[in-house]
GUKOLVO-737891 format. One record per residue (C-alpha): residue number from 1; z, y, x; chain. Coordinates in nm, 2 decimals. Example, Ala and Ser with C-alpha at 12.3 -4.5 7.8 and 13.67 -1.06 7.14 Angstrom:
[1, [0.78, -0.45, 1.23], A]
[2, [0.71, -0.11, 1.37], A]
***
This chain:
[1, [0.00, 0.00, 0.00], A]
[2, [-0.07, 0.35, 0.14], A]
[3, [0.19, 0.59, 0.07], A]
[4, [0.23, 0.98, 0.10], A]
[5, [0.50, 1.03, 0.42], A]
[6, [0.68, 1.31, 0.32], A]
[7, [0.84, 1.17, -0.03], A]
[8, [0.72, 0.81, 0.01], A]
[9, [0.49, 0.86, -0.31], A]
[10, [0.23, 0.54, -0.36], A]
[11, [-0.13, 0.67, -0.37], A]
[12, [-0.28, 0.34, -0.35], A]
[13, [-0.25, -0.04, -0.40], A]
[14, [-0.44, -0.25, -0.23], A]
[15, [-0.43, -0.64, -0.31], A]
[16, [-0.65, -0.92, -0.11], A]
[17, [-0.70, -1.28, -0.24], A]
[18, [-0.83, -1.54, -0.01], A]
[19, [-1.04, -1.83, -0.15], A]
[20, [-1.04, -2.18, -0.06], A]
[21, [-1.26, -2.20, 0.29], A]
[22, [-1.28, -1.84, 0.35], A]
[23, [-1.15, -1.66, 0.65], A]
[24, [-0.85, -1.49, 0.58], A]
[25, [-0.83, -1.07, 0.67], A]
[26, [-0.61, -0.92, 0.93], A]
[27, [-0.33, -0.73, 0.82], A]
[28, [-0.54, -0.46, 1.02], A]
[29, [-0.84, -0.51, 0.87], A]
[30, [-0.68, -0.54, 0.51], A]
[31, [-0.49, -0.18, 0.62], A]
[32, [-0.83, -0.03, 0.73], A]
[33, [-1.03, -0.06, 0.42], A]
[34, [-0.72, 0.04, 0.22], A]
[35, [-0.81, 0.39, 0.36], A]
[36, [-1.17, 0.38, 0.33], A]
[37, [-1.10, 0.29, -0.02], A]
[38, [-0.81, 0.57, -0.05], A]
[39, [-1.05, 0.83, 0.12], A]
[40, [-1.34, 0.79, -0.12], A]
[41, [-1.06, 0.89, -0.41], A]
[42, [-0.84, 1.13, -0.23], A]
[43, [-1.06, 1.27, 0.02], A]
[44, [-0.92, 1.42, 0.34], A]
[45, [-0.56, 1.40, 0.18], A]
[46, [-0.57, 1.03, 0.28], A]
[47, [-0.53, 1.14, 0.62], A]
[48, [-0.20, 1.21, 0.50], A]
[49, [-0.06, 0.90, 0.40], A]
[50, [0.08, 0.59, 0.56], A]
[51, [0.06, 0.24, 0.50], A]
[52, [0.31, 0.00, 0.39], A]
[53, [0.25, -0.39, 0.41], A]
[54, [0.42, -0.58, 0.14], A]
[55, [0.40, -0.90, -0.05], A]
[56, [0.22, -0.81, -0.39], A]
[57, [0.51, -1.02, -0.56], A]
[58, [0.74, -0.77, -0.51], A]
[59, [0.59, -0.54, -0.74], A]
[60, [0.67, -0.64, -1.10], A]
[61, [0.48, -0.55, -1.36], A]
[62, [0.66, -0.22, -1.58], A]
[63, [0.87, -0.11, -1.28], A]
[64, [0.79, 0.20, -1.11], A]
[65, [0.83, 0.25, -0.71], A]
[66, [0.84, 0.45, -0.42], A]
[67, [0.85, 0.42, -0.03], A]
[68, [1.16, 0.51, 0.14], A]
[69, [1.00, 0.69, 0.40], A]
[70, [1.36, 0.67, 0.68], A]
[71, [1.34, 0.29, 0.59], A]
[72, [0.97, 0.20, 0.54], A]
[73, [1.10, 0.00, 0.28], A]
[74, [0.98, 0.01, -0.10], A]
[75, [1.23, 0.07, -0.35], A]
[76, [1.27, 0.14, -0.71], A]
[77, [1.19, 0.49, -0.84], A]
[78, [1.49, 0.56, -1.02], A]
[79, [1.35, 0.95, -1.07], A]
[80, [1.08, 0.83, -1.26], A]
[81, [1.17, 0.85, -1.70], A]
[82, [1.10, 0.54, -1.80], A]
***
């Protein structure tokens, strides 16, 4: 996930799948076109933001999030109204 660094906002999700006989991506390459794909939307504010690997499990459907950005460690949003 690519996050903004000063209040650990998430800008973008990025999720791979690997199927059966294909080579699996590097946690570099998966990172990489996580920003392509972030620049195309946000333009040169994705220069801005920092990236965050996580198991996609850990985001439950409903919840809301945020990066804390002293940790690098994602965390609920409890600011957000639910």
């Amino acid at each position: 996930m690519l996050y903004d660094a000063k209040d650990g906002e998430i800008q973008h999700v990025h999720t791979v799948i690997t199927m059966t006989g294909a080579d699996a991506s590097t946690p570099a390459q998966v990172e990489k076109r996580a920003f392509e794909l972030a620049k195309q939307r946000l333009g040169a504010n994705a220069a801005k933001l920092k990236a965050l690997h996580i198991d996609s499990s850990a985001l439950e459907a409903g919840r809301r999030f945020r990066v804390d950005v002293k940790r690098r460690a994602l965390v609920d949003d409890h600011s957000a109204s639910r």
